[in-house]
C-alpha positions as CSV (number, residue, x, y, z in Angstrom):
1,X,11.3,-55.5,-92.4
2,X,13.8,-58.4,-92.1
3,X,16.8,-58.1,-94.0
4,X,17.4,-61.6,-95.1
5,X,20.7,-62.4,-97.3
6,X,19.0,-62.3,-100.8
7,X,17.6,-58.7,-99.7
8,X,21.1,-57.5,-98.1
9,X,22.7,-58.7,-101.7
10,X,20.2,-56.9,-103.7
11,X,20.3,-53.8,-101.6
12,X,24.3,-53.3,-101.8
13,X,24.3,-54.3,-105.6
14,X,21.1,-51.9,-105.7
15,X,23.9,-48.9,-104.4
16,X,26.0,-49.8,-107.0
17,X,23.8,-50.1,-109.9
18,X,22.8,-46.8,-109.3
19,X,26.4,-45.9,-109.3
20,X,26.2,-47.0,-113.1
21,X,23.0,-45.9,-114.0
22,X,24.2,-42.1,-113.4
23,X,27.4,-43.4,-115.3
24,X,24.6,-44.2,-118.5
25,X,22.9,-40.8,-117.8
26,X,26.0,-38.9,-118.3
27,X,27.4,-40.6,-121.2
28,X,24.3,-40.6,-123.4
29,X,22.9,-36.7,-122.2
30,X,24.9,-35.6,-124.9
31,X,22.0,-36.4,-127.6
32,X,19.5,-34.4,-125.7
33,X,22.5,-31.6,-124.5
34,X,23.4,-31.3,-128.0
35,X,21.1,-28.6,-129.8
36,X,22.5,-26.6,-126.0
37,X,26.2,-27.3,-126.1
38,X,25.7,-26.0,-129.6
39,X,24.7,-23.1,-129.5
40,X,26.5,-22.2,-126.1
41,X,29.9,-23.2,-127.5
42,X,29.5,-22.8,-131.2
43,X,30.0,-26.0,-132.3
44,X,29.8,-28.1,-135.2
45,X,29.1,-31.9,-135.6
46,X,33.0,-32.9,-135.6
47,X,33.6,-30.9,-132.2
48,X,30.5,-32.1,-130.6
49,X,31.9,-35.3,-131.4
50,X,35.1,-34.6,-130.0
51,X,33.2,-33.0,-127.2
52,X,30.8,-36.6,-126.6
53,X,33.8,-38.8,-127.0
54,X,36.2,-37.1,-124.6
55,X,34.0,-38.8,-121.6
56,X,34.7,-42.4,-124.0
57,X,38.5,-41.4,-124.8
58,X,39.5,-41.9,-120.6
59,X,37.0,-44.3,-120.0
60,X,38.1,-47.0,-122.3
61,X,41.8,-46.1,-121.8
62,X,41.0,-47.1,-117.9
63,X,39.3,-50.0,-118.1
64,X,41.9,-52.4,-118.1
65,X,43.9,-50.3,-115.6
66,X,40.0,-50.2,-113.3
67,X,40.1,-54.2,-113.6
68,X,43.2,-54.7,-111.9
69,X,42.4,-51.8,-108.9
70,X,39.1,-53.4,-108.5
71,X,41.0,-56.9,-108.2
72,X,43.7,-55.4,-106.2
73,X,41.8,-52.9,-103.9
74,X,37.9,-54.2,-104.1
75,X,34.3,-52.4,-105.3
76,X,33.7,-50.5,-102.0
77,X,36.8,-48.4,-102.5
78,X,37.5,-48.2,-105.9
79,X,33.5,-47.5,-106.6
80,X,33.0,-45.0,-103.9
81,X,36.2,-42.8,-105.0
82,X,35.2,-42.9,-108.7
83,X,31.7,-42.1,-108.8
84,X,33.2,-38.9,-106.3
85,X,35.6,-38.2,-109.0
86,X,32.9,-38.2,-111.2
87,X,31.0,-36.2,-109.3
88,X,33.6,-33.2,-109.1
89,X,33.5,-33.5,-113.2
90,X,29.6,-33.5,-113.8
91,X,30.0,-30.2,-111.3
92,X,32.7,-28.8,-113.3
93,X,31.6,-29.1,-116.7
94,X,27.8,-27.7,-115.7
95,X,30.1,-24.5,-114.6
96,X,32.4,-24.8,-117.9
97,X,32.8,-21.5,-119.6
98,X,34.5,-22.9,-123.1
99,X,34.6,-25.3,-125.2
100,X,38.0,-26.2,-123.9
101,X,36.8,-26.6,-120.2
102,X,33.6,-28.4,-121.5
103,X,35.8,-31.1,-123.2
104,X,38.6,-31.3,-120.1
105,X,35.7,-31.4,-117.0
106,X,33.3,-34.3,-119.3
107,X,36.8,-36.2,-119.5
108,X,36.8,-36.1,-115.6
109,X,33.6,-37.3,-115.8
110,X,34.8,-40.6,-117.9
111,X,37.9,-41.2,-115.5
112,X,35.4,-41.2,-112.4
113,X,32.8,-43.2,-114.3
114,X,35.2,-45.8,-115.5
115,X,35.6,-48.2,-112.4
116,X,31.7,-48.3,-111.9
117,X,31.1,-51.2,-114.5
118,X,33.9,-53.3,-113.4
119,X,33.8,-52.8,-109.7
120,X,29.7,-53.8,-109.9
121,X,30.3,-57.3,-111.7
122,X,33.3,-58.2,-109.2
123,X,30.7,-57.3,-106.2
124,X,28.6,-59.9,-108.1
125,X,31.0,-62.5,-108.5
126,X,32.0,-62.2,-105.2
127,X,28.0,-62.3,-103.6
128,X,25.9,-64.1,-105.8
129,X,26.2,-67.9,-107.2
130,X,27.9,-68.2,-110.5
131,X,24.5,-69.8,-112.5
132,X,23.2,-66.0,-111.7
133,X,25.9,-64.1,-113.1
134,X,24.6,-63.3,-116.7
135,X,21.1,-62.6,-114.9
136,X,23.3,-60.3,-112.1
137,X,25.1,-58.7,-115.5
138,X,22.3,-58.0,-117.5
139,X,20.4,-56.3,-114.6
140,X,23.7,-54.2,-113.8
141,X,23.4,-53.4,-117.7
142,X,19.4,-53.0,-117.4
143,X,20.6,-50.0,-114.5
144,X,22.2,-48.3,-116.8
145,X,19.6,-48.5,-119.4
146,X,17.1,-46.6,-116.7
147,X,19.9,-44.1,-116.5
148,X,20.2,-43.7,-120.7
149,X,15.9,-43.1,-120.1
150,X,16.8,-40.8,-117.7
151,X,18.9,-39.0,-120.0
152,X,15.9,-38.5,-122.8
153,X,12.6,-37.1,-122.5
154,X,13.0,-36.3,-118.6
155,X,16.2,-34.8,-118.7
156,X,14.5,-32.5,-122.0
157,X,12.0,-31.6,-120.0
158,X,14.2,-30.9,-117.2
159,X,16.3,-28.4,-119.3
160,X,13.3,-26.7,-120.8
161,X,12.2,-25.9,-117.0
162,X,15.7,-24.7,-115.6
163,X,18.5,-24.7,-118.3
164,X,20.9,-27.3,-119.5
165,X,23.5,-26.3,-116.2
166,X,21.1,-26.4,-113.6
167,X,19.7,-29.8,-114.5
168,X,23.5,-30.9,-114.4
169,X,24.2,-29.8,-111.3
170,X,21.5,-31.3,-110.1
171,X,22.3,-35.0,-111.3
172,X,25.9,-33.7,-109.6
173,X,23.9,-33.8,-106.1
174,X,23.0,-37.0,-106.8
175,X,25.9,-38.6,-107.5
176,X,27.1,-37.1,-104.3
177,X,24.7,-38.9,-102.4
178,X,25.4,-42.5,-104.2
179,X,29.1,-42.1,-103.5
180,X,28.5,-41.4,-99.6
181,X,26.2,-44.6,-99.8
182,X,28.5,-47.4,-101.4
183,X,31.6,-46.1,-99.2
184,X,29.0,-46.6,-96.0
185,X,27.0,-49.9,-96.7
186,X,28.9,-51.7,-99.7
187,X,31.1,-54.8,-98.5
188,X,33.6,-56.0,-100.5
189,X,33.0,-59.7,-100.0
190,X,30.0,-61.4,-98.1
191,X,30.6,-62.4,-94.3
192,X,31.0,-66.3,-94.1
193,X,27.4,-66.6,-93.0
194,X,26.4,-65.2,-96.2
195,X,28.4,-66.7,-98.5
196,X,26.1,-68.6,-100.4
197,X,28.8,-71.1,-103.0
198,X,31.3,-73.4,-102.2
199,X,34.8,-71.2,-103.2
200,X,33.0,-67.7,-102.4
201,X,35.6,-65.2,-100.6
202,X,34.3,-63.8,-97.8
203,X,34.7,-61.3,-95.3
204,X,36.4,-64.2,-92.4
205,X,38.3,-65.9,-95.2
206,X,41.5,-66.0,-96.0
207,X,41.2,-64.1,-99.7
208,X,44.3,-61.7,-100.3
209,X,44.6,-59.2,-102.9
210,X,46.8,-59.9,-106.1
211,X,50.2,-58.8,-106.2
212,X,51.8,-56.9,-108.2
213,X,53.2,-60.1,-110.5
214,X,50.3,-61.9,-110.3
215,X,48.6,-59.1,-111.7
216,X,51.2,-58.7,-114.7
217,X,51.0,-62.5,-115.3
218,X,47.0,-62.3,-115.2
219,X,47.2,-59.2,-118.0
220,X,49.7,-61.7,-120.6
221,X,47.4,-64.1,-120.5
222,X,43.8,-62.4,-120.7
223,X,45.9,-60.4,-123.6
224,X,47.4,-63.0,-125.2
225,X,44.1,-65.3,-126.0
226,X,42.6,-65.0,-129.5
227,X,38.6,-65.0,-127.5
228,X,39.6,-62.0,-125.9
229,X,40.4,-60.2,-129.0
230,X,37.5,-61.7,-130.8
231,X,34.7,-60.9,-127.6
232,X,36.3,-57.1,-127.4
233,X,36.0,-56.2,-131.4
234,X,31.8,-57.5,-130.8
235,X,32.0,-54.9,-128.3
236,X,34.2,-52.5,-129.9
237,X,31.5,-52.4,-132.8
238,X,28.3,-52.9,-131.1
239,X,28.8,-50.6,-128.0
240,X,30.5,-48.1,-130.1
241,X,27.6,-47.9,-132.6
242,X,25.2,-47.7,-130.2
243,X,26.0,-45.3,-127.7
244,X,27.3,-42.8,-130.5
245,X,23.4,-43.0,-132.1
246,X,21.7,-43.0,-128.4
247,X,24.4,-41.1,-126.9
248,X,24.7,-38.5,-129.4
249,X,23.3,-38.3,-132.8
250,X,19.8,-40.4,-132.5
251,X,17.9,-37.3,-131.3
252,X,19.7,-34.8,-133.8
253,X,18.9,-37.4,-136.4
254,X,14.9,-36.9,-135.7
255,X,14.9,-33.5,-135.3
256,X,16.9,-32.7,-138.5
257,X,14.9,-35.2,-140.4
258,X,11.8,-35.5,-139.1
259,X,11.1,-31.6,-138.1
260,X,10.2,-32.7,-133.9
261,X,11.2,-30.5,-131.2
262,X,13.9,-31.9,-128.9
263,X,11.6,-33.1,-126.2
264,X,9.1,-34.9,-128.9
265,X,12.6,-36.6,-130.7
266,X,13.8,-37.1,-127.0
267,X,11.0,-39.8,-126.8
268,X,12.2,-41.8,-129.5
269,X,15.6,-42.6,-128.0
270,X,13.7,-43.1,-125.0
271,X,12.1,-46.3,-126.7
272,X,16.0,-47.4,-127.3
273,X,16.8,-47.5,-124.4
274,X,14.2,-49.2,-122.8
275,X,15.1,-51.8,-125.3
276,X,18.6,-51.8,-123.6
277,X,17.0,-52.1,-120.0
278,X,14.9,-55.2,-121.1
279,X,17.5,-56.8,-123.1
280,X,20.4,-57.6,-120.6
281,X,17.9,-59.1,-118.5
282,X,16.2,-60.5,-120.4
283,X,19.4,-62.1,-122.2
284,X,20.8,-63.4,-119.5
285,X,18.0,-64.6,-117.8
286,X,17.3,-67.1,-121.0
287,X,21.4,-67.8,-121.2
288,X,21.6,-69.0,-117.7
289,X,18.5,-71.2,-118.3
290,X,19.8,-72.6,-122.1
291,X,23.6,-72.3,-120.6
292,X,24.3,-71.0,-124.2
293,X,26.3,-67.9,-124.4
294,X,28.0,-66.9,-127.8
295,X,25.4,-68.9,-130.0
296,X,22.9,-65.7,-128.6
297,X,25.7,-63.5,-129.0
298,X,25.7,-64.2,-132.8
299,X,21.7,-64.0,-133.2
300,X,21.9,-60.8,-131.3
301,X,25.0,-59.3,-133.3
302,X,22.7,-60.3,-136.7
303,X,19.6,-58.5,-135.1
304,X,21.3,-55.6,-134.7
305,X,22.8,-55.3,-137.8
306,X,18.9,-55.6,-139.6
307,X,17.7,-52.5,-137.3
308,X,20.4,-50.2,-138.6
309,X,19.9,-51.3,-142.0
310,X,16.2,-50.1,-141.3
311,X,17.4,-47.0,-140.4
312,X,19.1,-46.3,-143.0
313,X,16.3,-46.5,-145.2
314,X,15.3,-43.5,-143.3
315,X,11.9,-45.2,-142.6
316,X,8.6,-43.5,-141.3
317,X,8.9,-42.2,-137.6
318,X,7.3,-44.9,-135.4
319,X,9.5,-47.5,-137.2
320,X,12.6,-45.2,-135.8
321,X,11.5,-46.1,-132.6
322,X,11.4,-50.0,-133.2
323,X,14.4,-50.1,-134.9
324,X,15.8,-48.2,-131.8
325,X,14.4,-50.2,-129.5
326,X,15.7,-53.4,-131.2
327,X,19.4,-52.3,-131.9
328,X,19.4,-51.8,-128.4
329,X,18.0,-55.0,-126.9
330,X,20.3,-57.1,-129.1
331,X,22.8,-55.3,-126.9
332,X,21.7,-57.0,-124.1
333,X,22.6,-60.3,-126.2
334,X,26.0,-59.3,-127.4
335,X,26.9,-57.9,-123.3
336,X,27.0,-61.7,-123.0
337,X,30.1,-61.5,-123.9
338,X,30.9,-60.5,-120.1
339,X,29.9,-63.8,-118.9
340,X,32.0,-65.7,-121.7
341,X,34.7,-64.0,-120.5
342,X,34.4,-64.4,-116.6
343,X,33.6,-68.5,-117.4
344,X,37.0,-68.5,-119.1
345,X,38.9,-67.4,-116.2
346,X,39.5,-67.4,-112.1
347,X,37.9,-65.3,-110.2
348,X,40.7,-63.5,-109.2
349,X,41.1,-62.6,-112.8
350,X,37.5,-61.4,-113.0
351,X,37.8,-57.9,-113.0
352,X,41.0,-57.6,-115.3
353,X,39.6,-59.4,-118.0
354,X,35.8,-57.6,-117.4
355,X,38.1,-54.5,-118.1
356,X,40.2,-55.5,-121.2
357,X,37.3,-56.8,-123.2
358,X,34.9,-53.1,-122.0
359,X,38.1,-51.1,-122.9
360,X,38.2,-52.4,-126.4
361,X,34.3,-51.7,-126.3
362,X,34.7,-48.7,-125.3
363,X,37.0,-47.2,-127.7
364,X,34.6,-48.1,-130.0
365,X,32.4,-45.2,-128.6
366,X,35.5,-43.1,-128.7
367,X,36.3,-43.5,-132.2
368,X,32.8,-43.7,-134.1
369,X,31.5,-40.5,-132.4
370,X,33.8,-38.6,-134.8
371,X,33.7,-40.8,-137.7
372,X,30.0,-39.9,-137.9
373,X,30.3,-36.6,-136.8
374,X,33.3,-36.5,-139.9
375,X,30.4,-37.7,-142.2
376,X,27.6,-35.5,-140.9
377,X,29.9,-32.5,-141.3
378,X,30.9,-33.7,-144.8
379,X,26.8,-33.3,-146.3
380,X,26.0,-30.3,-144.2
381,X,24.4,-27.6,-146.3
382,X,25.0,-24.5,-144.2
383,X,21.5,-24.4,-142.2
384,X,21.6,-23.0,-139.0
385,X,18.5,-23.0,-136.5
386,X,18.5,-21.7,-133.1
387,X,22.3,-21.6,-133.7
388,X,22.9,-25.1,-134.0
389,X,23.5,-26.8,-137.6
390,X,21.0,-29.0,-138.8
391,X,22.3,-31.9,-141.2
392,X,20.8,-33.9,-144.2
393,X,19.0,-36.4,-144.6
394,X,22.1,-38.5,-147.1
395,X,24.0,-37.9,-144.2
396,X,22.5,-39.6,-141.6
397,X,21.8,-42.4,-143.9
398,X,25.7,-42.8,-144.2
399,X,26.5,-42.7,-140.7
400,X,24.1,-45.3,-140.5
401,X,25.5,-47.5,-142.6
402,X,28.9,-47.4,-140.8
403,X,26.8,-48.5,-138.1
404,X,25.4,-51.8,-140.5
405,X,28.7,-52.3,-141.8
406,X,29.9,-52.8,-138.2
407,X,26.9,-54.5,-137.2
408,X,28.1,-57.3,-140.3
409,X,31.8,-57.5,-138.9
410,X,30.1,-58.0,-135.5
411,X,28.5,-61.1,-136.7
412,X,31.8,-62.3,-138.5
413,X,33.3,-61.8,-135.4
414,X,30.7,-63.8,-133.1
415,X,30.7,-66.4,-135.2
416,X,34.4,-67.1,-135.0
417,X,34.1,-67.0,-131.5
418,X,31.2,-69.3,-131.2
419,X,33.2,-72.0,-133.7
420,X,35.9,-71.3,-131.6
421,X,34.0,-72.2,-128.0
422,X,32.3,-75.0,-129.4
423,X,35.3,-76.7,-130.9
424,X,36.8,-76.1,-127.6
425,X,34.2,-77.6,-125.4
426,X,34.1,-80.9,-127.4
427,X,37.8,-81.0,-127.3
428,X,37.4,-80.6,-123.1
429,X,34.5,-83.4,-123.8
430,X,36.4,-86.3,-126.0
431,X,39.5,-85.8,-123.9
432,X,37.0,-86.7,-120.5
């Protein structure tokens, strides 16, 4: 087979997507590990919670810090090192004996995981032509989506068959394998003959890494613009919402309510994510073609607010699954904001501001992990089956409506940043 440029580009971002699709797996196998971690650790919604977050805590704390290594020190490196750090956690909390060491090994798992994300897009700015970049994005985002369906049904059935360790270990082996892969094959920037765009850094260029002052001066300015603040909190709200329901609570939620075993409610949160593999693509396929970006992000951030109203009204099972599965591919539209923030910048400020805006995202999944789990906790009646607690219906419905009431400041959000775009790119019009 001839390995023509297109291929060889699709092949190395193919090593790194997979990076980030085992980064997916391991931060949403929580909602299938739960019912397990349970009852091996005697926990209760709060301290799973804790336990789910702990990954989220490091991870958004990193991202800004995982932009400016990837700018200074490039994907190959940077991507190769982390998912092996990552690695060594998955490894290490399959093995954990406590709660304690459960908590501390699944944080090692978010410090390794952290660069993936960040390290992917600045391969893609670096080998593909800028009008792909939201396409390049969303299928980056799209890999991790195959990861979160990883992390349902297959990975229940997968602990039914050998336990919830074993199964761990084994996605351990895998990561293994990635790592070796990306630090092999993975080139930070495309040889001249393959650069593709007039500006593209490439392997015989000149390009230098940042130093240490540019990198300061980049992080005032990505910090000290209103649009970054406003494109983080959509993410903060969004990403935090979502990966705490499909991450952690969406399959506790049908078992508790809807009396399915784990592998059966596993399914459900299966249809969610394959929401969130169709709508990144499919996202930024139709933003690169309509060149609108935050006008989406706003229909998106209004779509998802409707499908966890619907779930609040604790509505008949199949409707679960919709309501999943749209929540999650209005993600796809609100992971725009990735591309608004790359357009707003150099390249060489790429991967800083890709980090500051996923950090804020990120603590979002940090923080509402334990908000819910605070409320889920709150209306528990005392039922215990299989030793793990089983929570009410009223309490579900008011975790979900944290997750509509930040769905609605989403949309206040996305719509002062798309008034804010537009009045800026008539003022760049009227003053050419």
């Amino acid at each position: 087979m001839v390995l023509t440029p297109r291929r060889r580009r699709m092949l190395l971002w193919g090593l790194l997507a997979a990076g980030f699709l085992l980064v997916n797996f391991h931060r949403t196998a929580t909602a299938v590990l739960a019912d397990s971690l349970a009852a091996t650790f005697d926990a209760d919604a709060t301290e799973l919670s804790f336990l789910h977050a702990s990954f989220f805590y490091i991870y958004a704390a990193l991202q800004l810090p995982a932009g400016l290594v990837v700018d200074r020190y490039g994907p190959r490196r940077v991507a190769s090192l982390g998912l092996a750090t990552m690695t060594v956690g998955v490894v290490a909390f399959a093995l954990a004996g406590s709660f304690t060491g459960a908590f501390l090994t699944r944080a090692v798992v978010g410090l390794g995981g952290s660069v993936l994300y960040v390290a992917t897009l600045r391969f893609c700015a670096a080998w593909f032509s800028a009008d792909a970049y939201a396409t390049m994005t969303g299928l980056t985002i799209a890999a991790a989506g195959l990861g979160g369906i990883m992390a349902t049904t297959p990975l229940a059935l997968a602990i039914e068959a050998t336990g919830w360790r074993t199964s761990l270990l084994v996605a351990g082996a895998v990561g293994a394998t990635v790592a070796v892969g990306i630090g092999a094959f993975v080139r930070d920037r495309p040889p001249a003959a393959l650069a593709d765009r007039a500006g593209a850094a490439s392997d015989g260029g000149q390009a230098r890494p940042a130093t240490f002052a540019e990198v300061i001066a980049n992080t005032r300015h990505v910090l000290g613009e209103i649009e970054t603040w406003l494109l983080g909190i959509v993410l903060f709200l969004v990403l935090g919402a979502n990966f705490t329901v499909l991450g952690l609570w969406g399959v506790p939620f049908v078992v508790d309510v809807y009396g399915v075993p784990v592998a059966a409610a596993s399914t459900y949160v299966l249809v969610g994510n394959v929401g969130f593999v169709l709508g990144s693509p499919a996202f930024g396929a139709l933003s690169d073609r309509l060149e609108r970006r935050t006008s989406l992000m706003v229909a998106s951030a209004v779509v998802f607010t409707l499908a966890y109203i619907a779930l609040v009204l604790v509505p008949p099972l199949p409707v679960v699954g919709l309501a999943l599965f749209v929540a999650l591919f209005a993600n796809g539209g609100v992971a725009l904001a990735f591309t608004v923030a790359k357009e707003r910048h150099r390249p060489d400020v790429g991967a800083t501001v890709t980090g500051v805006i996923n950090s804020l995202g990120y603590f979002g999944a940090a923080m509402l992990p334990s908000v819910m789990g605070y409320v889920l906790d709150a209306y528990w009646t005392g039922d215990v089956i299989n030793g793990a607690r089983v929570y009410t219906r009223t309490g579900y419905r008011v975790a979900f409506a944290i997750a509509a009431g930040a769905g609605v400041l989403a949309v206040v959000c996305s719509l002062a940043l798309h008034y804010r775009e537009s009045g800026s790119s008539a003022s760049d019009s009227a003053a050419t």
